[in-house]
Each structure stands twice: as structure tokens, then as C-alpha cells.
N, C-alpha and C positions, 0 to 999 in steps of 0.2 A: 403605254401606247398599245401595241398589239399583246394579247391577255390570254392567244390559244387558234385555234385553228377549227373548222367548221368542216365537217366532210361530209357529201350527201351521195349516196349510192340509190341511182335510181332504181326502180323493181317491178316488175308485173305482180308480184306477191309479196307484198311489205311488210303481211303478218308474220309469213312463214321466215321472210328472210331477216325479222327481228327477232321472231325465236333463237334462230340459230344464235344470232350476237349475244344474246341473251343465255341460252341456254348448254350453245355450245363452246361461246367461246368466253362466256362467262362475264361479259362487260355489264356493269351496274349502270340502270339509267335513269332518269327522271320525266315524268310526263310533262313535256311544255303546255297543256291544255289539249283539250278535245281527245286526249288518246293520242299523242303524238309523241311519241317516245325519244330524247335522245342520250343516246349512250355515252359515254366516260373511254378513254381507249389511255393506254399507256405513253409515254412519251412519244412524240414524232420528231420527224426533222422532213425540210426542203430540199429538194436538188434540182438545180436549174439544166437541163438538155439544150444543144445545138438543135433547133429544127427547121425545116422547109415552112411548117404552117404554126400559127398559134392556136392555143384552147384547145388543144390536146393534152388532157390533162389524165394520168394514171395515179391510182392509188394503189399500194400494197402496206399490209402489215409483216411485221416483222418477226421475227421467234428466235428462241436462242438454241434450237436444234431441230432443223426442219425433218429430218428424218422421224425422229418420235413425233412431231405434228401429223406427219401421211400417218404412219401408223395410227395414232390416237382417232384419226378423219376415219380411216378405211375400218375399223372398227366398227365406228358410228353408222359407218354405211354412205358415208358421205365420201364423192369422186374427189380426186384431185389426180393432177399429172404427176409424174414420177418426178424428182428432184434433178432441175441440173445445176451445174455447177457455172456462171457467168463471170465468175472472173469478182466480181465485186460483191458476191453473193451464190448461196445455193437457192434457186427459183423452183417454185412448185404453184400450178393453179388449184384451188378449191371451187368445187362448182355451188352455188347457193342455193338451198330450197326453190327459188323461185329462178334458177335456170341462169343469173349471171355468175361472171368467173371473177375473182377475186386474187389477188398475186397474193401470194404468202412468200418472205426469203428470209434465210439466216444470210445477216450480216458477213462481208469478210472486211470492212473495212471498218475505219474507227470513229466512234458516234461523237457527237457537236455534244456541247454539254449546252444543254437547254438554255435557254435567256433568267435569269432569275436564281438559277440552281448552284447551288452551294459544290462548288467541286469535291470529288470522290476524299482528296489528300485531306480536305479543308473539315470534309463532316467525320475523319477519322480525329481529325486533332481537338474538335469538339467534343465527341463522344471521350476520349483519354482527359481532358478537361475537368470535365463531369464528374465522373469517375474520380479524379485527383479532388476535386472541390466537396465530395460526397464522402470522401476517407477521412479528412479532415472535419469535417461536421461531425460524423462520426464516431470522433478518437474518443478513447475509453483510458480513464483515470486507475487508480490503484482499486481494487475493489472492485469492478467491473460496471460503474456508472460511468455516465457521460459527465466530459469534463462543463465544469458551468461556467456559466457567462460572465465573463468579470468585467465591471465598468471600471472605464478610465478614471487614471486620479484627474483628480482635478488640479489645475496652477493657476498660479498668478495672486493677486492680495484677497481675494475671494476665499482662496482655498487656503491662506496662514489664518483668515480670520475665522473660517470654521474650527480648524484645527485651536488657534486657542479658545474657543469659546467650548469647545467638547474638554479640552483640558480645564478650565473654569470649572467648569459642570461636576470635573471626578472630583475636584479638591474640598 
């Protein structure tokens, strides 16, 4: 049913503030046609607000230490507000080449695991799996060769009547 989420950041400058996505903050995109770029971002989630009005809608991205992001920013040369701390997150704004502001916050609470997505415990028991499946394939006999493959015997009157017919055969 629903396959991803569609997020459009209007702009007075949508070269410069695709650079940035691009170049600063390193998202891989694809051209949908005409030079119309859109970007790839890391996992999201939804949270629904109590509000007075609808269509009030905010976007932030997320980071997993917003202190070394202002740093990394203010290097660049790029404004952002100093960090605070909200209770459910530390908030910082990044100003855009083309002049709008962007919420950037490290997380304090604890993320939805995506629709789809293999839980954290699930893709560790996969990966030990592998591994245990891959020791085995790989067991080594005397002499440091891989053990070979050996076919099942065979049963039932099929397999007495090969057997005496190879016994025929030595006599």
C-alpha cells in the first residue's frame, strides 16, 4: 500500500538549496526529468500534533548528535541556532542557501521501526545464521580439502537390483 513518503521544501533558490542536500548533506538523487531532482533521505517516521488549525505541516531531519552537526554546519559556514534541549529531542535550526530554516534534532525518544523492516534482534539472528550456514559449507576434511558431496543411497527394490546387477558384473 503506502511504499515511502514524498517531502517538498518550497524555495526562492532550488539550485542552491539542492546543492546543499546534495552536497552538504550528502543525499544521492535521481533526475525525474527536466532537471528536476529528487533525493533519497534516511528512514522517517510520522507524529500526529493536537492543533487549533490543519495543514500545518513541519518537517525536520533527524541526526544522531546534533552537537557535532552545528559544528560540522558552522564550519561550512552554514547558520544554524544553537541546540536546545525539548524534552523529546535536542532542536537546532539550519538556515538554507536560499534563506529557509530547516529543523535538524537528535532524537530522545525511541524510533518506530519502519513498515517492512526486519527488526534490529531479527537481522542479528539472520546475520549468526549465515555465518553458522557458511562454517558448515565450509568444513575442511583431513588434509585440508573441502569435505565432498555425497549422494544419498538409494532404497527400495531399485536399489537391491542395481546392487545385484554390479554384483553380477564382478563375477
Amino acid at each position: 500500500m503506502i511504499i515511502g513518503a514524498h517531502i517538498m521544501i518550497q524555495s526562492t533558490n532550488d539550485k542552491a538549496d539542492q546543492a546543499f542536500l546534495r552536497d552538504v548533506l550528502g543525499f544521492g538523487s535521481v533526475d525525474a526529468g527536466g532537471g528536476f531532482f529528487i533525493y533519497g533521505v534516511p528512514p522517517s517516521e510520522i507524529a500526529i500534533h493536537a492543533s487549533d488549525a490543519n495543514d500545518n505541516h513541519q518537517l525536520f531531519l533527524m541526526c544522531d548528535d546534533v552537537e557535532a552537526f552545528v559544528t560540522d554546519m558552522t564550519a561550512r559556514g552554514i547558520a544554524t541556532t544553537a541546540p536546545a534541549n525539548r524534552g523529546w529531542g535536542t532542536l537546532c535550526e539550519v538556515t538554507l542557501p536560499g534563506g529557509g530554516r530547516l529543523g535538524v534534532y537528535q532524537p530522545h525518544h525511541p524510533r518506530p521501526e519502519a513498515p517492512g523492516a526486519m527488526p534490529a534482534r531479527r537481522k542479528a539472528a539472520a546475520r549468526k545464521s549465515k555465518r553458522k550456514t557458511a562454517k558448515k559449507k565450509g568444513a575442511k576434511q583431513k588434509g585440508g580439502r573441502k569435505a565432498a558431496a555425497r549422494k544419498p543411497k538409494a532404497k527400495g527394490k531399485a536399489a537391491r537390483g542395481k546392487k545385484a546387477a554390479r554384483r553380477g558384473k564382478r563375477r
